[in-house]
C-alpha positions in Angstrom: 0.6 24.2 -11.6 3.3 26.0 -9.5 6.9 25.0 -9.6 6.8 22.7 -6.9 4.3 20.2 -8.4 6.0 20.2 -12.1 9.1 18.9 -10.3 7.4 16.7 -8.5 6.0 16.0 -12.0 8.7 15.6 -13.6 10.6 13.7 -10.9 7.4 11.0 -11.4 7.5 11.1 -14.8 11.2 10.2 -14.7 10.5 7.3 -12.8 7.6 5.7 -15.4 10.1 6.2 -18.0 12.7 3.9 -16.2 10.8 1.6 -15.1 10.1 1.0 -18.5 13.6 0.5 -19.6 14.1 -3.0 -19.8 17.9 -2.2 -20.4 18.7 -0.7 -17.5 16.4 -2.8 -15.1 18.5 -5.3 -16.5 21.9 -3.3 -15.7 20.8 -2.8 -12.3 19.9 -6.5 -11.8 23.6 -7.5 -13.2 25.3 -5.0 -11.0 23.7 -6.4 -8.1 24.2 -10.2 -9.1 28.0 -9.1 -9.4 29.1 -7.4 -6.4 26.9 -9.9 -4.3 30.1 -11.8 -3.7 32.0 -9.0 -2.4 29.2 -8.5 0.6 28.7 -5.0 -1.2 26.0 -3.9 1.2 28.6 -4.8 4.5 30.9 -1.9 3.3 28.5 0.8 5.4 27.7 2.1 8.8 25.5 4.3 10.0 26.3 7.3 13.0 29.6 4.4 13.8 27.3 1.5 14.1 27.2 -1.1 10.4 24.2 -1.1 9.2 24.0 -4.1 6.6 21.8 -2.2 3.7 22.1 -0.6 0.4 22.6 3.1 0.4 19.9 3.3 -2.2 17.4 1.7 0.3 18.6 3.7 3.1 17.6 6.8 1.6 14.2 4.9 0.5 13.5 4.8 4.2 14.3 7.7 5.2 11.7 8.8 2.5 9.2 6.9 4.3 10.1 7.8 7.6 9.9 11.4 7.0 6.4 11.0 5.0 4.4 8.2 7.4 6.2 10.3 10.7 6.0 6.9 12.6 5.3 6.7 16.3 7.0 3.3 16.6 9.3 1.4 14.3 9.5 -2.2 14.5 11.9 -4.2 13.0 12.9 -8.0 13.3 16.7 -8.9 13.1 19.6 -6.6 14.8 23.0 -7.4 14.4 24.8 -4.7 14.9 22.3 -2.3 15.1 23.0 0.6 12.5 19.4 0.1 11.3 17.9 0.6 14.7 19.9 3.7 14.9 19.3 4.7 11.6 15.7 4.9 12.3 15.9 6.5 16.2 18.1 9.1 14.4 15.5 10.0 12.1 12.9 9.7 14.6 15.5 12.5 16.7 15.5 14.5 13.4 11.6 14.8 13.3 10.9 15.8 17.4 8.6 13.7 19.3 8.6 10.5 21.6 8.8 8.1 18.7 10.6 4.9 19.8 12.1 2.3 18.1 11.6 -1.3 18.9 14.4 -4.1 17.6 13.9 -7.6 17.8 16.5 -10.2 17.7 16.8 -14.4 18.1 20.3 -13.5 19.6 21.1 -10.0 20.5 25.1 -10.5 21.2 26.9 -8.5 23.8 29.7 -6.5 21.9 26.9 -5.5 20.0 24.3 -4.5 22.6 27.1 -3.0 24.9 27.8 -0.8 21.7 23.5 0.2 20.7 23.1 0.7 24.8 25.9 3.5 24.5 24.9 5.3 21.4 23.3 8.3 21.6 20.5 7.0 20.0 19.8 4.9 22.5 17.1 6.5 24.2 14.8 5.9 21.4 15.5 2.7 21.1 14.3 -0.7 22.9 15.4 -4.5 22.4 13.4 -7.6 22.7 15.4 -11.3 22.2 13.9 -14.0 20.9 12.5 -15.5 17.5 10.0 -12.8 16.1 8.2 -15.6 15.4 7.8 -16.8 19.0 4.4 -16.3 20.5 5.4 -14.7 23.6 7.9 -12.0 21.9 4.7 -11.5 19.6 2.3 -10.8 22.3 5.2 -7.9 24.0 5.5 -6.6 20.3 1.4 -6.2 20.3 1.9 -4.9 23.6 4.0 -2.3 23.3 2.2 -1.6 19.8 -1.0 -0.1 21.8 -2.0 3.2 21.5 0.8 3.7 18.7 0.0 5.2 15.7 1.8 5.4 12.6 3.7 2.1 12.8 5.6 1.3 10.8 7.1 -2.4 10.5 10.1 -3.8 8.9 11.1 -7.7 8.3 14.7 -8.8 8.0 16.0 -11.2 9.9 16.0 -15.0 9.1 15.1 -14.9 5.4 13.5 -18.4 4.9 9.7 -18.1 3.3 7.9 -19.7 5.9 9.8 -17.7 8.9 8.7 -14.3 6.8 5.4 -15.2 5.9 4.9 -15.9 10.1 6.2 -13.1 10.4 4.1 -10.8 8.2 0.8 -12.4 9.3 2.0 -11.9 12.9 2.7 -8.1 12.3 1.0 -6.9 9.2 -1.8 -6.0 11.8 -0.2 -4.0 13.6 0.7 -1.9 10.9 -1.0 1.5 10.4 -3.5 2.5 7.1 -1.1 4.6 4.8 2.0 3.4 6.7 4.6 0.6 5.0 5.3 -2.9 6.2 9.1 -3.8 4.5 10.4 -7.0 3.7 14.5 -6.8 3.3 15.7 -9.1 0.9 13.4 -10.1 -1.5 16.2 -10.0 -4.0 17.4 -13.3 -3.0 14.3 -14.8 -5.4 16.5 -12.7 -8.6 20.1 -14.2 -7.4 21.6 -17.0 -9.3 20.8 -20.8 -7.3 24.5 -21.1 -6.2 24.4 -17.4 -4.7 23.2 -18.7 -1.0 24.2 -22.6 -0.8 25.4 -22.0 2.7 22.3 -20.2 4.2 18.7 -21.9 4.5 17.1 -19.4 2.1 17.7 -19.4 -1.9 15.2 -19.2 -4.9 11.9 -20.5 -3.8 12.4 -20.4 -0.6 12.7 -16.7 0.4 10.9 -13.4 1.5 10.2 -12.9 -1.7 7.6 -15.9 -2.4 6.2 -15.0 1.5 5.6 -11.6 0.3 3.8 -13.3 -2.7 1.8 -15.7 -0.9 1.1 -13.6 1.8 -0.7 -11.3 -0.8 -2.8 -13.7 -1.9 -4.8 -13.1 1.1 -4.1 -10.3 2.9 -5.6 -7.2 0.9 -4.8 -4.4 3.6 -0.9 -4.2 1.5 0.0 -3.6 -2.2 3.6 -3.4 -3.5 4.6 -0.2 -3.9 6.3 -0.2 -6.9 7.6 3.4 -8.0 10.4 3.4 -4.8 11.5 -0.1 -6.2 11.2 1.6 -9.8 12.8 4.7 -8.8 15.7 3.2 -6.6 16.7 0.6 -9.7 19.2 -0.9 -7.1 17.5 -2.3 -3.8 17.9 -5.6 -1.7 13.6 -5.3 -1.4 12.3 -5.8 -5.0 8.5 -6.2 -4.7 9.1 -5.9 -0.5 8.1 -2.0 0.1 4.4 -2.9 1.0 2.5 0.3 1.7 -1.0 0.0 4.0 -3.9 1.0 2.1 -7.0 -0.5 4.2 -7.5 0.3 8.0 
């Protein structure tokens, strides 16, 4: 074994050893629950642009990106667009033509005015409308042809029966080996008063679409060591990585 695979080793072995730390799954779980009312995950921005994520789950995707080497990246919900750019700037780190495609119910101007300007913006296209909308599902599919890796990421309204649409509307297009993301799962591990103003909370939430989408879709299986190693993430049980063609 050379040097390189006893870190790599190591580094796994690390991660078995905390996922089996009930202490400091629960640690993570509490530090999450407690800056939740201070819109931790607001406080970033990516190339000038916010980009509404963890740090810790950034850096998960941009493990991913770098390891799958996507052709196309799809991902449902803008805002202000630091996530599209986020991805087009990794896809600008690896060489290529690989494109980014962001979908969005309501794509408002400041915002695209501000993605259209960005340097990244060559690698990137918008689509509005509902990612659940049969018409912006047939462009998506579209523009999906003759791409390969995709890779697909969910995260805009967070309600279960808007994500589960939208992962039986897109897991296909999603390439073997290749991840299909679901952002905020965690809302299923928040407390019941956490999100009485938004039409999501426990029970009702990517998380239990992830579930129920599982039950019969056998192409995906959670991919549990990034949520193991990252402790802190907004996708608990939502990094779904492709293992059947």
């Amino acid at each position: 074994m050379d040097e390189i695979e006893k870190f790599s080793l190591e580094v796994k072995n690390n991660i078995k050893r905390m996922s089996e730390d009930h202490a400091v799954g629960n640690l993570s779980n509490k530090w999450i629950r407690d800056t939740a009312p201070y819109k931790y995950a607001y406080n970033f921005s990516w190339m000038g642009r916010p980009i509404i994520q963890f740090p810790q789950d950034i850096l998960a995707m941009q493990e991913i990106i770098w390891r799958t080497k996507p052709k196309l990246i799809i991902e449902t919900g803008i805002a202000h667009g630091g996530s599209i750019i986020f991805y087009a700037s990794m896809l600008e780190l690896m060489g290529g033509n690989g494109m980014v495609l962001g979908i969005d119910i309501d794509i408002r101007e400041h915002n695209r005015a501000e993605i259209l300007k960005h340097p990244m913006a060559k690698r990137i296209k918008m689509l509005e409308g509902s990612s659940i909308d049969m018409d912006v599902i047939s462009q998506v599919h579209e523009a999906s042809k003759d791409q390969s890796p995709v890779l697909v990421i969910l995260d805009s309204m967070h309600t279960h029966s808007h994500v589960l649409e939208e992962l039986n509307a897109y897991s296909p297009l999603v390439t073997r080996d290749s991840y299909l993301v679901v952002f905020d799962t965690v809302v299923e591990d928040m407390s019941e008063i956490s999100f009485q103003d938004r039409p999501w909370g426990k029970g009702n939430n990517p998380k239990t679409a992830v579930w129920e989408f599982l039950k019969s879709n056998n192409r995906f299986a959670i991919d549990r060591e990034i949520q193991d190693k990252l402790l802190i993430t907004v996708a608990p049980d939502g990094y779904l990585k492709c293992i059947k063609d």
